[in-house]
N, C-alpha and C positions, 0 to 999 in steps of 0.2 A: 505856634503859627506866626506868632509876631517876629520870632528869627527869623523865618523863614523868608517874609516878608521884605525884611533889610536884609539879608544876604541875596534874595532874586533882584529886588529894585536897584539894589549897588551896584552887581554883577552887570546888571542890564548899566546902569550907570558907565560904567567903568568903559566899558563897549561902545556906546554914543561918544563918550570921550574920545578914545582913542580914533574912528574911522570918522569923527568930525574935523579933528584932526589932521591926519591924513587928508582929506579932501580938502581941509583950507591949507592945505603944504604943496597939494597937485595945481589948486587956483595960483598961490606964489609963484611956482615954480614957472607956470606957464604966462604968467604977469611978466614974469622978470625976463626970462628965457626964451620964451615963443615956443616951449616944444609940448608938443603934447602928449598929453600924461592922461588914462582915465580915471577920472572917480568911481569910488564907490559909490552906485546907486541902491536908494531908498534903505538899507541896513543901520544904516547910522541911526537916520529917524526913526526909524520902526524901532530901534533899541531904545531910543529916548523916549517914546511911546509906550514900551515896555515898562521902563522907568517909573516915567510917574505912574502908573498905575500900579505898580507892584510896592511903592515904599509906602510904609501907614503912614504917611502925612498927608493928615485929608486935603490940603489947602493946593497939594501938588498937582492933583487929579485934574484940575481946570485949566490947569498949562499945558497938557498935554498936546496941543496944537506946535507948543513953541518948537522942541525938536528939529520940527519938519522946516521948519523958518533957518535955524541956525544953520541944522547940514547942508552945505552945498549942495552933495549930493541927493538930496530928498527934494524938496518944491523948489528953490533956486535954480537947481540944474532940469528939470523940466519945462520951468517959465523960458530959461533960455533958449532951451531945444525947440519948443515951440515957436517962439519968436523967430528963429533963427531959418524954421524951415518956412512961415509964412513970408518973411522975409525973401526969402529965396526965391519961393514964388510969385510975390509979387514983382520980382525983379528978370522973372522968366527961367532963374537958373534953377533947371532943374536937376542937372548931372549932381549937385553937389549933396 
């Protein structure tokens, strides 16, 4: 069970890597470039979610929040979506 445990929490590991990634290459790219690119939303974190809760290091478990922090794509790109459409409204533009 304890393999199993580090090979799911990696797995999952490995995965948060890669599409956290990816979405801070799509933030660059449209930082630098202006063009836009979508992220992937909320897989990242949900992998990273996966993560600590699958690898046996108890101490991991309690970060579990963190994830959602680092991928763009997870609470970042929400917080902005939102802002973004209050924004909007408060400024009357609603076509956008």
């Amino acid at each position: 069970m304890h393999t199993i445990s580090w090979i799911g929490g990696l797995t999952f590991g490995v995965v948060f890597l890669a599409l956290s990634t990816s979405n801070f290459v799509v933030v660059a790219s449209y930082l630098r470039h202006r063009r836009h690119v979508s992220a992937i939303p909320l897989l990242g974190g949900l992998a990273g979610i996966g993560a600590c809760f699958l690898l046996p290091i108890p101490c991991v478990r309690s970060f579990w929040w963190v994830p959602l922090i680092i991928d763009y794509g997870s609470l970042p790109m929400f917080i902005y979506f939102f802002a973004s459409r209050i924004a909007a409204s408060i400024r009357g533009d609603h076509a956008s």
